[in-house]
C-alpha positions in Angstrom: 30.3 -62.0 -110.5 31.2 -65.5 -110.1 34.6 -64.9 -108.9 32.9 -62.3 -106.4 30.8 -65.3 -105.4 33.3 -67.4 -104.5 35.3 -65.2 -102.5 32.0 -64.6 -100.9 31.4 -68.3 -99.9 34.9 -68.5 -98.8 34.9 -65.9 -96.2 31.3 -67.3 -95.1 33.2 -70.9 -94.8 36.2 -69.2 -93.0 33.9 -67.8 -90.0 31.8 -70.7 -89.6 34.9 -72.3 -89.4 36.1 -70.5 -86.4 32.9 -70.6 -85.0 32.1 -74.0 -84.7 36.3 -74.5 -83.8 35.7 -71.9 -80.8 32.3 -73.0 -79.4 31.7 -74.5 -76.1 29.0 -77.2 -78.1 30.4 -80.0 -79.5 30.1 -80.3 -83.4 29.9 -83.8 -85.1 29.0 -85.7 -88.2 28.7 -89.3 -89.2 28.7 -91.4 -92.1 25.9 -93.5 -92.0 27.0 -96.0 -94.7 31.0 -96.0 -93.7 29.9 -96.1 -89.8 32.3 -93.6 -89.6 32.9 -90.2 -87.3 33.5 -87.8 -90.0 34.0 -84.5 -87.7 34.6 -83.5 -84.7 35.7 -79.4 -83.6 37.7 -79.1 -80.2 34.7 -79.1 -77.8 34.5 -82.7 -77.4 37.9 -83.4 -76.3 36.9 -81.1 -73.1 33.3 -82.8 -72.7 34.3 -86.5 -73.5 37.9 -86.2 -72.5 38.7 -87.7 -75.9 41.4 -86.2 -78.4 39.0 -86.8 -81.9 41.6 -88.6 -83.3 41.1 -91.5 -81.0 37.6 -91.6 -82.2 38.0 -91.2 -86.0 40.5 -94.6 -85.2 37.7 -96.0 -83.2 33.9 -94.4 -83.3 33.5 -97.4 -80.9 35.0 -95.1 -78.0 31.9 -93.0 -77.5 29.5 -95.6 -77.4 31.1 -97.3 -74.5 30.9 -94.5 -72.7 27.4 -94.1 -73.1 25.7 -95.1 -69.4 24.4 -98.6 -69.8 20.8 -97.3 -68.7 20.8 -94.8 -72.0 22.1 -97.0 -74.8 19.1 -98.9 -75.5 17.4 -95.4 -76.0 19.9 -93.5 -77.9 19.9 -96.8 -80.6 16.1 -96.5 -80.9 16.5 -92.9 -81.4 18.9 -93.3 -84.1 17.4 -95.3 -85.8 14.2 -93.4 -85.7 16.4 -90.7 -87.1 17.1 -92.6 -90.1 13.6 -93.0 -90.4 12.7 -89.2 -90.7 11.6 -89.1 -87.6 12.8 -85.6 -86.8 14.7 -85.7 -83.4 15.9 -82.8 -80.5 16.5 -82.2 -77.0 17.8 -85.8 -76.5 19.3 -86.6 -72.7 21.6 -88.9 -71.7 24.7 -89.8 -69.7 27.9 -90.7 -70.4 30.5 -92.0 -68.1 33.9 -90.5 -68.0 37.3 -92.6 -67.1 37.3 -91.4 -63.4 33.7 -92.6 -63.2 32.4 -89.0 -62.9 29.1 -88.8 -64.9 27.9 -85.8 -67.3 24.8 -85.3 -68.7 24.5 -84.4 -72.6 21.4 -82.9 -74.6 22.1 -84.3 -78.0 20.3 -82.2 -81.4 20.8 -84.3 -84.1 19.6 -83.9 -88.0 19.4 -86.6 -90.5 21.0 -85.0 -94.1 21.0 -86.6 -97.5 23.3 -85.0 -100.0 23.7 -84.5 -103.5 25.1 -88.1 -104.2 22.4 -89.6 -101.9 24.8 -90.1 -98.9 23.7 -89.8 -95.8 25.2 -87.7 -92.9 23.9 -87.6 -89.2 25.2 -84.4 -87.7 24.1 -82.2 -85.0 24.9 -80.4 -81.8 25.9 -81.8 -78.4 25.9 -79.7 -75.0 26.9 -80.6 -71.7 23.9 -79.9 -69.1 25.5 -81.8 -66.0 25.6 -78.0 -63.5 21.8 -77.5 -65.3 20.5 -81.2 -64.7 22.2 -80.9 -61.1 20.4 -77.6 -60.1 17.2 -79.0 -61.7 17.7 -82.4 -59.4 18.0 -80.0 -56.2 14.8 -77.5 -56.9 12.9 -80.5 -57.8 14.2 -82.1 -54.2 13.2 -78.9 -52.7 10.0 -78.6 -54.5 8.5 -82.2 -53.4 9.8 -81.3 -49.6 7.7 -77.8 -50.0 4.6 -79.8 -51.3 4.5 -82.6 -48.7 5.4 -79.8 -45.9 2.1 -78.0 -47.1 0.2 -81.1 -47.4 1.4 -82.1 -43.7 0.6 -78.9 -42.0 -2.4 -78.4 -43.9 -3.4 -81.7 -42.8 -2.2 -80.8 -38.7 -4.0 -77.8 -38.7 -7.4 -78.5 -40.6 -7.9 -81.0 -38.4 -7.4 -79.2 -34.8 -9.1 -76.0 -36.4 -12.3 -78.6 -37.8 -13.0 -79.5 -34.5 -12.6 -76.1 -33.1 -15.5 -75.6 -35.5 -17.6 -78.5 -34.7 -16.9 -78.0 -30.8 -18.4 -74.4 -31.6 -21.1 -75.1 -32.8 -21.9 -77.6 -29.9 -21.1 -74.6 -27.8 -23.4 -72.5 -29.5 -26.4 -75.0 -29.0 -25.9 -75.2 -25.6 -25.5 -71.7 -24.6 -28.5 -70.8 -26.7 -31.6 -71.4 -23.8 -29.4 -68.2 -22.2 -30.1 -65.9 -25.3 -26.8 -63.7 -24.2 -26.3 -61.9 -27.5 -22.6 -61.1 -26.2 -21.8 -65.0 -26.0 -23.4 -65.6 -29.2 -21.5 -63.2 -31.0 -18.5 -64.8 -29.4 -19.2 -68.3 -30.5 -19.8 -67.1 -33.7 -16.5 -65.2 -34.0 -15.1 -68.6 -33.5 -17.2 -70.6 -35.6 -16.7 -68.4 -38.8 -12.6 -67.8 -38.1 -12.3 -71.6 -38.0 -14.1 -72.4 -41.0 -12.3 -69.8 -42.9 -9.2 -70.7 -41.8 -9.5 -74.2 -42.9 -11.2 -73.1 -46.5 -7.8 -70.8 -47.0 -5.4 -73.9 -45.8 -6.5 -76.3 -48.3 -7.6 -73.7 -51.0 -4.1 -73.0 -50.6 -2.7 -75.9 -51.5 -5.5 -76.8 -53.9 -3.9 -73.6 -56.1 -0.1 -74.8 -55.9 -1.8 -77.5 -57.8 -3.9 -75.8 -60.5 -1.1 -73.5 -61.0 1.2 -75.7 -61.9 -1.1 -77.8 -64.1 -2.0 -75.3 -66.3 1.8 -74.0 -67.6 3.0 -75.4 -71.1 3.6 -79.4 -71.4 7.8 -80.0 -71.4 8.7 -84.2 -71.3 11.3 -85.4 -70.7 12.8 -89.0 -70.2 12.6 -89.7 -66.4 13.5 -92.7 -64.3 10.4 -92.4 -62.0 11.8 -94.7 -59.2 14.2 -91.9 -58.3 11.6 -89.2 -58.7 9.2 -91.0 -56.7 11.4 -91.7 -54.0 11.6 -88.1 -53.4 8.1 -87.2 -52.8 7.8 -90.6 -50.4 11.6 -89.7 -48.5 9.6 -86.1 -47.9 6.5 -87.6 -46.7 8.1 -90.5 -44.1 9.8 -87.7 -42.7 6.2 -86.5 -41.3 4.6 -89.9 -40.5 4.6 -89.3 -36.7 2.4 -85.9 -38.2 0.2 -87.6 -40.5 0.0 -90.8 -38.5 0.0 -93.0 -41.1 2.3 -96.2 -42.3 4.2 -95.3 -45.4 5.3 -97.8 -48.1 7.2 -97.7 -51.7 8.0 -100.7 -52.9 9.2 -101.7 -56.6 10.1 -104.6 -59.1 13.5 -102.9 -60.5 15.6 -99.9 -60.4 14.7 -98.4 -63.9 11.3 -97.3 -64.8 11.5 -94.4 -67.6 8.9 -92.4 -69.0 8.2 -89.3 -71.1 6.6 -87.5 -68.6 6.2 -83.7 -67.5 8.0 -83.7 -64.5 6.5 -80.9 -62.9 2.9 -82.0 -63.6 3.1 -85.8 -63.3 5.0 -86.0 -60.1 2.4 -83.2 -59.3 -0.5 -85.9 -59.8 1.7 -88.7 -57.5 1.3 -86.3 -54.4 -1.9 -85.0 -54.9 -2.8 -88.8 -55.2 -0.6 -89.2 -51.9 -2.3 -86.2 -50.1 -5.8 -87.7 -50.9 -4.9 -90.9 -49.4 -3.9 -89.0 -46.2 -6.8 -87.2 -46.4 -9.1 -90.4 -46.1 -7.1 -92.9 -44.1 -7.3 -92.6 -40.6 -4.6 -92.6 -38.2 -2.6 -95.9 -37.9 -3.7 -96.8 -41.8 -1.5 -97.7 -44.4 -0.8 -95.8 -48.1 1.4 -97.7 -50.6 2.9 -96.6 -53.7 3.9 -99.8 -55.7 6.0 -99.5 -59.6 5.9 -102.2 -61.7 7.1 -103.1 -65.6 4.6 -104.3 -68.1 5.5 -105.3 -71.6 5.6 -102.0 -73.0 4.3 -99.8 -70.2 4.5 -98.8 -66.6 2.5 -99.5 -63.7 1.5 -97.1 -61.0 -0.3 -98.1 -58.2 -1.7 -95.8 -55.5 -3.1 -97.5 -52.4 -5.2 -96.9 -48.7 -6.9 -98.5 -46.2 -8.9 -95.4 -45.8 -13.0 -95.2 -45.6 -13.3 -95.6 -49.8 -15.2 -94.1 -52.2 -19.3 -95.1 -52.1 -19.9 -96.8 -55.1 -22.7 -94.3 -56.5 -19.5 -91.9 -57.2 -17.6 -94.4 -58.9 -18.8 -93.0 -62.2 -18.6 -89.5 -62.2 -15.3 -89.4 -60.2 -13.2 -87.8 -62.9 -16.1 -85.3 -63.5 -15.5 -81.3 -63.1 -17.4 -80.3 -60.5 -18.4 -84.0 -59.0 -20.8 -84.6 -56.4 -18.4 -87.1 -55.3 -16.1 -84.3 -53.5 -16.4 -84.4 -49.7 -14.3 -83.1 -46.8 -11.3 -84.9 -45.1 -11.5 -87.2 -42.0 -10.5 -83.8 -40.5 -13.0 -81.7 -42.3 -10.9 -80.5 -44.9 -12.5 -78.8 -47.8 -12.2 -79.7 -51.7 -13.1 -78.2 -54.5 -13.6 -81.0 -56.8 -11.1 -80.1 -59.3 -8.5 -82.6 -58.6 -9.4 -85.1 -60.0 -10.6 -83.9 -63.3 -7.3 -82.3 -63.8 -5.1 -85.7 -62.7 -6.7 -87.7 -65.6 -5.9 -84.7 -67.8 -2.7 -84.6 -67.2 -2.1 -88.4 -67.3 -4.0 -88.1 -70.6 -1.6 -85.4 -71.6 1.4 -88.2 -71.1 -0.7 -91.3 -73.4 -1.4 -93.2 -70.3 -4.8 -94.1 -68.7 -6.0 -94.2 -64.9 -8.1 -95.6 -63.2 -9.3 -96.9 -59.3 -11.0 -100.1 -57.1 -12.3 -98.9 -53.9 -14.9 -100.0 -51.2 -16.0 -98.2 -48.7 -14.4 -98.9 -45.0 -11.6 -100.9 -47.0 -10.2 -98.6 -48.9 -8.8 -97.0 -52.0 -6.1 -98.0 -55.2 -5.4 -96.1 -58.2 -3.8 -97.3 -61.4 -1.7 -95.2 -63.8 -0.5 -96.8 -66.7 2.4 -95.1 -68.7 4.3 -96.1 -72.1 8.0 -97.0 -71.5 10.5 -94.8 -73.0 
């Protein structure tokens, strides 16, 4: 029986063997005492562009190729690792000799042997084509969101005043009680108003839809991320009539963040300020690096928020929702679900306003 055993566990060795030589993922382990790259199957020398050999010589070689903007995370990472921290789905970029950059999702496991040697080994795949399709959705996605927010903002307007101009109608074509022009007026009245309930309740969904799928982080330089939504945006200021500004204090701001649903929050922030800033006003989006978090700032020179709101903002269901400077509709929910979803991330918000000054938000995020 023991022979059989053996025979057993060296056919099992033989095909994992051959697995892990064939794979497209790159295998590894690493001495954590000897510092040393212990193994490494024929996968890396097509993602790194390495022969292992050069790296058992010199387990130097991949660090150096690790983008400068990632090393500081990957070392805090590792050594959380060594903690027992358990680690997976770790991003980062490395930088190949002809300058071209991949992207590499790193699953790594901490194991302590019989002798009490410790071994970090794990699974690396290359997700450059994934993180590049990603990139241009997510480019597409922030143009779709500020298009909706810019023609729901071009025709609520026109169709509010058709509304309000109805109504005037309506009062002064009363004294000739002609039931045909009533009707009529009313047509109008009703078409408008529903019209502009559908634009926005629209747009309201797109945002409760995507709040409500499962949380996924990920480490995110927001400058880049931001700079999408705004690009998107100053593309429509002679629309929305309004002076755009992003400004920032560096180049790297990154955060664990839900891409999806934080960058969600930024426009709906964004839309809001178009929503109450009147034409020729001005909406900033400022970053800036604290200690140990990030800073979001959010602000207009719209009409502000009257301070008996200022408390119940956040609620579900506030009495502090109102229409837009062009009678757009809202249901309320925004901003219940923005704090949410910043909560969701560790980070806190929070606002100054005064009325017929305007509007800033705060959003405070940990750095990653």
């Amino acid at each position: 029986m023991q022979t059989q055993s053996i025979m057993i566990d060296k056919i099992q060795g033989e095909i994992f063997e051959k697995l892990i030589s064939q794979t497209n993922r790159v295998v590894f382990s690493y001495d954590v005492e000897a510092g040393a790259i212990t193994y490494l199957n024929k996968a890396f020398s097509y993602v790194w562009r390495r022969t292992p050999e050069s790296v058992y010589s010199n387990p130097g070689i991949v660090f150096n190729l690790v983008h400068p903007e990632d090393r500081e995370f990957l070392v805090q990472e590792y050594h959380e690792l060594l903690q027992g921290i358990i680690k997976n789905n770790l991003e980062f970029r490395i930088i190949l000799p002809d300058k071209s950059i991949k992207w590499l999702q790193l699953f790594p496991e901490l194991l302590v042997l019989a002798d009490g040697k410790k071994y970090v080994a794990g699974f690396l795949d290359d997700v450059t084509v994934a993180r590049d399709n990603i990139g241009t959705l997510e480019k597409f996605g922030a143009k779709k969101n500020s298009i909706l927010e810019i023609l729901s903002h071009d025709l609520a307007g026109p169709l509010a005043n058709i509304q309000a101009l109805s109504d005037v109608l309506a009062q002064s074509t009363g004294q000739y009680q002609n039931a045909e022009v009533s009707k009529v007026i009313r047509i109008i009245r009703e078409s408008s108003e529903r019209s502009v309930r559908l634009i926005r309740d629209f747009v309201q969904q797109e945002f409760l839809e995507s709040s409500h799928s499962g949380l996924l982080k990920k480490r995110i330089n927001l400058v880049s991320k931001v700079d999408n939504i705004i690009e998107q945006y100053k593309e429509g200021e002679k629309h929305i009539q309004k002076d755009i500004r992003f400004t920032y204090s560096g180049t790297r701001f990154y955060a664990l963040i839900d891409e999806n649903k934080f960058m969600q929050v930024i426009n709906n922030l964004f839309s809001n300020a178009i929503k109450f800033t009147p034409d020729n006003g001005v909406i900033s989006i400022d970053l800036s690096e604290k200690e140990a978090t990030i800073l979001i700032t959010v602000k207009d020179t719209g009409i502000g928020i009257p301070e008996r709101y200022h408390g119940e903002l956040f609620d579900k269901f506030t009495k502090a929702r109102r229409e837009g400077l062009r009678g757009e509709p809202s249901t309320g929910l925004g901003m219940s679900i923005i704090k949410t979803i910043v909560g969701w991330h560790n980070g806190r918000i929070w606002f100054e306003s005064k009325e017929n000054v305007g509007t800033t938000f705060y959003i405070e995020l940990p750095k990653d």
